[in-house]
N, CA, C and O atoms as CSV, one atom per row, in Angstrom:
chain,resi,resn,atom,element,x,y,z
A,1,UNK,N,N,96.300,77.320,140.479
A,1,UNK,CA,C,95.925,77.182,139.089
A,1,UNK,C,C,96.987,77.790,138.163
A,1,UNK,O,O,97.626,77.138,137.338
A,2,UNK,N,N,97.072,78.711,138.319
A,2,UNK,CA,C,98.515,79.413,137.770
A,2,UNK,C,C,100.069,78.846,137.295
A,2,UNK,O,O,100.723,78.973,136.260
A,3,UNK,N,N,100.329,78.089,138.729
A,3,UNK,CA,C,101.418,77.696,138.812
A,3,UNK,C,C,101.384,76.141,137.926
A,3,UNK,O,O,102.519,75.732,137.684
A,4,UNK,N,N,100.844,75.713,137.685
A,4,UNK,CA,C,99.794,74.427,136.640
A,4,UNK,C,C,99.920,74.897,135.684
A,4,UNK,O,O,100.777,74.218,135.118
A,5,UNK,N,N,99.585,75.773,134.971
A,5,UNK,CA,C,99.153,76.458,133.865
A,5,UNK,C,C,101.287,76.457,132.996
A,5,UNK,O,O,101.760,76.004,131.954
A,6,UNK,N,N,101.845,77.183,134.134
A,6,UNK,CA,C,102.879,77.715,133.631
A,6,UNK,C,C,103.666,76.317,133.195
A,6,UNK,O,O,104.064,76.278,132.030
A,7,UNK,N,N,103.845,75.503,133.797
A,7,UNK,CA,C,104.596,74.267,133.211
A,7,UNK,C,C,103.868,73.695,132.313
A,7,UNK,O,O,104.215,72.519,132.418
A,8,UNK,N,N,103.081,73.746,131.491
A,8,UNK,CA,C,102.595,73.120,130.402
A,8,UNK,C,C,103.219,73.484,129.221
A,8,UNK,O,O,103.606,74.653,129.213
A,9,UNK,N,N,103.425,72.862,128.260
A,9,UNK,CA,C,103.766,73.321,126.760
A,9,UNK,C,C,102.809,73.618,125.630
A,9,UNK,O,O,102.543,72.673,124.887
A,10,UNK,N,N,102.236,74.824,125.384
A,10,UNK,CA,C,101.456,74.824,124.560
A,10,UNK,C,C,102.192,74.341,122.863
A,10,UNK,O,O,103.273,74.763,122.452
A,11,UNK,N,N,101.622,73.747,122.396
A,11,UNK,CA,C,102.006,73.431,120.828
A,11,UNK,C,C,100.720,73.814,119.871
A,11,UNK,O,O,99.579,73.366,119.752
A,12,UNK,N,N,101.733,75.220,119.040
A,12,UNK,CA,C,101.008,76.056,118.320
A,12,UNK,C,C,101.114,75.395,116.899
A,12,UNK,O,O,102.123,74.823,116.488
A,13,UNK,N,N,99.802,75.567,116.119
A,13,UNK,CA,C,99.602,75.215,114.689
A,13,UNK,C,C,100.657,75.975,113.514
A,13,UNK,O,O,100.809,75.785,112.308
A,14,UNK,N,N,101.191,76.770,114.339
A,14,UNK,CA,C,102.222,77.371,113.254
A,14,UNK,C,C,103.310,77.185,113.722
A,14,UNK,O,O,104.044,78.137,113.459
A,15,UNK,N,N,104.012,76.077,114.556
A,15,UNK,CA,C,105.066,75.898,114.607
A,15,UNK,C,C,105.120,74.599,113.949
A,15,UNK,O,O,106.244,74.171,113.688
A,16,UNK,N,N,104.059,73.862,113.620
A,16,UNK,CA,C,104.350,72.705,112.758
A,16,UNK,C,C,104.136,73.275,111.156
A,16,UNK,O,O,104.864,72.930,110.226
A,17,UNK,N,N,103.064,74.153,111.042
A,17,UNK,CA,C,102.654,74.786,109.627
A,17,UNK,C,C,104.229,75.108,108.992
A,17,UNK,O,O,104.593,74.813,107.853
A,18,UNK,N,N,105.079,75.814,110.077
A,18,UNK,CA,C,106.359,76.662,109.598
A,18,UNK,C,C,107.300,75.798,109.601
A,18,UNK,O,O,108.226,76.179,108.885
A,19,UNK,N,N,107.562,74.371,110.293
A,19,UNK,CA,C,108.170,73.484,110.450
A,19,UNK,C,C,107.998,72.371,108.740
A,19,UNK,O,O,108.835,71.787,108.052
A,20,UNK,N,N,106.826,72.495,108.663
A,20,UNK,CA,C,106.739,71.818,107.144
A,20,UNK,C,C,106.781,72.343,106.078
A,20,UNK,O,O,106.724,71.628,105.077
A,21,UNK,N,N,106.886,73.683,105.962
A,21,UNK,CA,C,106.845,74.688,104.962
A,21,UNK,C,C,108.799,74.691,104.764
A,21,UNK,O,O,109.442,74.642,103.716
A,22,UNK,N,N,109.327,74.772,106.262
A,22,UNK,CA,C,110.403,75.241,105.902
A,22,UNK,C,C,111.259,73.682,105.448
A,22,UNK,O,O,112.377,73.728,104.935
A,23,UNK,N,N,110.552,72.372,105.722
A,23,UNK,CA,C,110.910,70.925,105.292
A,23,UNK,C,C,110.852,71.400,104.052
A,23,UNK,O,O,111.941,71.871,103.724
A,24,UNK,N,N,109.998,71.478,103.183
A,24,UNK,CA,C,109.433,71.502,101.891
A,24,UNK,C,C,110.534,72.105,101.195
A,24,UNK,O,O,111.374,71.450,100.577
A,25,UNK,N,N,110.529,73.236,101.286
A,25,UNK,CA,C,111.700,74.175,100.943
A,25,UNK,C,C,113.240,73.926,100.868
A,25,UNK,O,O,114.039,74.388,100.053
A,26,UNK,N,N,113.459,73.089,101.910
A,26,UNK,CA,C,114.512,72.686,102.010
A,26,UNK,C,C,114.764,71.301,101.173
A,26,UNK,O,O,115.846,70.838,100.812
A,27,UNK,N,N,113.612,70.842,100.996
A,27,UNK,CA,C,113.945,69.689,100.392
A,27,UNK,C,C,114.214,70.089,98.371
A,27,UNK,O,O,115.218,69.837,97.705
A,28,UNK,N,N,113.385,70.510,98.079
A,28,UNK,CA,C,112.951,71.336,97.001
A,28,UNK,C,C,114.376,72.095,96.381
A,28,UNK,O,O,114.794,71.923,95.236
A,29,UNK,N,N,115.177,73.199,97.692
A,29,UNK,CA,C,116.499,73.415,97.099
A,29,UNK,C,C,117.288,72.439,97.110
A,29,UNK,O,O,118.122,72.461,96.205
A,30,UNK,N,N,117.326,71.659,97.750
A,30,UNK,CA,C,118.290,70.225,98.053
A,30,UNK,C,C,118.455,69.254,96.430
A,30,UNK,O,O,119.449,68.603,96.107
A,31,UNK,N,N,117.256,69.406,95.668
A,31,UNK,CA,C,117.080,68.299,94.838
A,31,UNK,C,C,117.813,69.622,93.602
A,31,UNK,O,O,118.746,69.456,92.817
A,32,UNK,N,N,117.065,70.747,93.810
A,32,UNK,CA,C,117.747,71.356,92.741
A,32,UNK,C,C,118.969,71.475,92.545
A,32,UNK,O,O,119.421,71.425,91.401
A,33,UNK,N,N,119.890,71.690,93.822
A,33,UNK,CA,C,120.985,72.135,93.599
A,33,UNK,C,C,121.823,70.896,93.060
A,33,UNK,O,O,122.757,71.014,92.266
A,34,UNK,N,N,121.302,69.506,93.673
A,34,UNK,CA,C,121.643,68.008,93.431
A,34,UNK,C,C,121.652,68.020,91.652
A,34,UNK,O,O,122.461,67.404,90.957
A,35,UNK,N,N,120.629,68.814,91.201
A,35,UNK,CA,C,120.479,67.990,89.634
A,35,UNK,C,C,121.414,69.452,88.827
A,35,UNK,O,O,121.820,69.323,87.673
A,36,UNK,N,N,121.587,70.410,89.403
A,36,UNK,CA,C,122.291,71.233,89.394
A,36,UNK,C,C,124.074,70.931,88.844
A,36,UNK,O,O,124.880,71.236,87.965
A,37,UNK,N,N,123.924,70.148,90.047
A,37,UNK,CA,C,125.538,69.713,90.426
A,37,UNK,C,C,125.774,68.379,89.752
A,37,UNK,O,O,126.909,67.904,89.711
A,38,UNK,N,N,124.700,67.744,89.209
A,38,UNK,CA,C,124.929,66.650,88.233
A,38,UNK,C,C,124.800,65.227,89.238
A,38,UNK,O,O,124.810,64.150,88.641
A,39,UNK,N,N,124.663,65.213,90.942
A,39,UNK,CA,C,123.970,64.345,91.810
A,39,UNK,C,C,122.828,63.912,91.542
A,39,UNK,O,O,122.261,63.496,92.552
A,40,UNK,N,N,122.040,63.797,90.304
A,40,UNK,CA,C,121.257,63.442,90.702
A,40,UNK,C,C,120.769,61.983,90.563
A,40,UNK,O,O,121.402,61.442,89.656
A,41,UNK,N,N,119.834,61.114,91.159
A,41,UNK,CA,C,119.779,59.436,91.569
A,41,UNK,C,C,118.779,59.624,92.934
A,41,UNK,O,O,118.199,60.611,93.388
A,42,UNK,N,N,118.832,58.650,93.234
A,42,UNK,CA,C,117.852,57.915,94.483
A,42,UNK,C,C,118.627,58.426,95.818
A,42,UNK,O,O,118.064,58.777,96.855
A,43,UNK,N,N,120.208,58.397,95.558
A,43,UNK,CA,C,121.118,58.611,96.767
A,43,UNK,C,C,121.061,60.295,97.117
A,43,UNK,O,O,121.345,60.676,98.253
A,44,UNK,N,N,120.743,61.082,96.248
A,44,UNK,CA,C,120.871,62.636,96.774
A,44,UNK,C,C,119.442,62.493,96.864
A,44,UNK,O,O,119.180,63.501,97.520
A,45,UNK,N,N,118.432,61.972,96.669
A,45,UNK,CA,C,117.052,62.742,96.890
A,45,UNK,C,C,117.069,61.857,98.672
A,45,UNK,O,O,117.243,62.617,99.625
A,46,UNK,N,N,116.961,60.958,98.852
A,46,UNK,CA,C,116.907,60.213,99.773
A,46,UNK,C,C,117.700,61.128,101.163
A,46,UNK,O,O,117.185,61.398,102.248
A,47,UNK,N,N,118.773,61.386,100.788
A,47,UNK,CA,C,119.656,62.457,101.301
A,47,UNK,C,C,118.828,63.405,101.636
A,47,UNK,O,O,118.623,63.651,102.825
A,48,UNK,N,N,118.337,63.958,100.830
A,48,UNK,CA,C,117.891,65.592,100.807
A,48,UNK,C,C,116.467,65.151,101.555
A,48,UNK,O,O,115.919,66.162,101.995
A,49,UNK,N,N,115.813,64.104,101.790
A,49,UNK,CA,C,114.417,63.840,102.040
A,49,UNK,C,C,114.805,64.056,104.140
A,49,UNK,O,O,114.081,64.551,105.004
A,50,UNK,N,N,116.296,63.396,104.266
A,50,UNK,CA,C,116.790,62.811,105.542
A,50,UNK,C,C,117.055,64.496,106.049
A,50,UNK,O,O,116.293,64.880,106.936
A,51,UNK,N,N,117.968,65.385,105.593
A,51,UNK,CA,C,118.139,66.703,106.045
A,51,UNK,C,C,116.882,67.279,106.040
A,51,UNK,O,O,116.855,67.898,107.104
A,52,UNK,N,N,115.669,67.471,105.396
A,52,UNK,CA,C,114.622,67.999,105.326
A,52,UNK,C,C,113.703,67.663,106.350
A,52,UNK,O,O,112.988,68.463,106.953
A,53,UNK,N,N,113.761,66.415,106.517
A,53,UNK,CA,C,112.948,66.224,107.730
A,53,UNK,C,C,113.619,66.987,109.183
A,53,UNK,O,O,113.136,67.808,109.962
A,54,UNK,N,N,115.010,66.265,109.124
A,54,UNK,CA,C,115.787,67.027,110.443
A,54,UNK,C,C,115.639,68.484,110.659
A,54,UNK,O,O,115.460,68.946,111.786
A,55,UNK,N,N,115.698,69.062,109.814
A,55,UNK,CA,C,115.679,70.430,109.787
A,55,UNK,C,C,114.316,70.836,110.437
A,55,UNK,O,O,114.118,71.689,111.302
A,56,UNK,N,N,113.333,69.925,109.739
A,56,UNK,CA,C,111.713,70.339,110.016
A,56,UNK,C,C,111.457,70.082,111.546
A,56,UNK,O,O,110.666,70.684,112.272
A,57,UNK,N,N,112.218,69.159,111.836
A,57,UNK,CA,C,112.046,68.498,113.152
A,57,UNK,C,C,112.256,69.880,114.013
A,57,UNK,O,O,111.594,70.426,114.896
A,58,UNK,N,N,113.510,70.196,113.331
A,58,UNK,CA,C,114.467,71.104,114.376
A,58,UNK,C,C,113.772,72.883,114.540
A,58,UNK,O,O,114.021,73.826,115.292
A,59,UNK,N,N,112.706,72.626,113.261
A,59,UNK,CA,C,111.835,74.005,113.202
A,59,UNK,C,C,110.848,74.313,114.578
A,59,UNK,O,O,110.669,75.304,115.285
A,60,UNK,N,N,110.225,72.696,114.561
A,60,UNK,CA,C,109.331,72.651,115.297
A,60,UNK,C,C,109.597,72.460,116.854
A,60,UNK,O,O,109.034,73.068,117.764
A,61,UNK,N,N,110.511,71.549,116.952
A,61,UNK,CA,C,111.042,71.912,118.308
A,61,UNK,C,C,111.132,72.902,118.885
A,61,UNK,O,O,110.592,73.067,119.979
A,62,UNK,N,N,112.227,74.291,117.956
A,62,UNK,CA,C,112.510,75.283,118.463
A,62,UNK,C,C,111.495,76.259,118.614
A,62,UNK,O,O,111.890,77.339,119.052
A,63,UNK,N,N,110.350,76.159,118.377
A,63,UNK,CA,C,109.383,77.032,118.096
A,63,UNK,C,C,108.267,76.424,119.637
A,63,UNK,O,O,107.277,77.060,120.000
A,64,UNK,N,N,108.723,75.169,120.291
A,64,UNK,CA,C,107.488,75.321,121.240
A,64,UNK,C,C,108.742,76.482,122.294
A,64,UNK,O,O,108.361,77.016,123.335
């Protein structure tokens, strides 16, 4: 039973909670710094929507 147990992957509610929090965030500075820098249009948010997800992806992965 044990040895069963250990190869499983548990997937915790706060590695997606922290995975979309830290999307959000990232997307959020992305647009600011865009309208900031005078980028702003469809092409930097779209941008910033594409890194935000990756990033989120890459939250949640690393966290199982």
């Amino acid at each position: 039973m044990a040895a069963r147990l250990q190869g499983e992957l548990k997937r915790g509610r706060a590695s997606l909670i922290g995975g979309i929090a830290v999307g959000v965030g990232v997307f959020a500075l992305w647009v600011a710094l865009a309208r900031d820098l005078g980028a702003g249009g469809s092409g930097a948010i779209v941008a910033g929507a594409v890194v935000a997800v990756a990033v989120a992806g890459w939250i949640r992965i690393a966290d199982l």
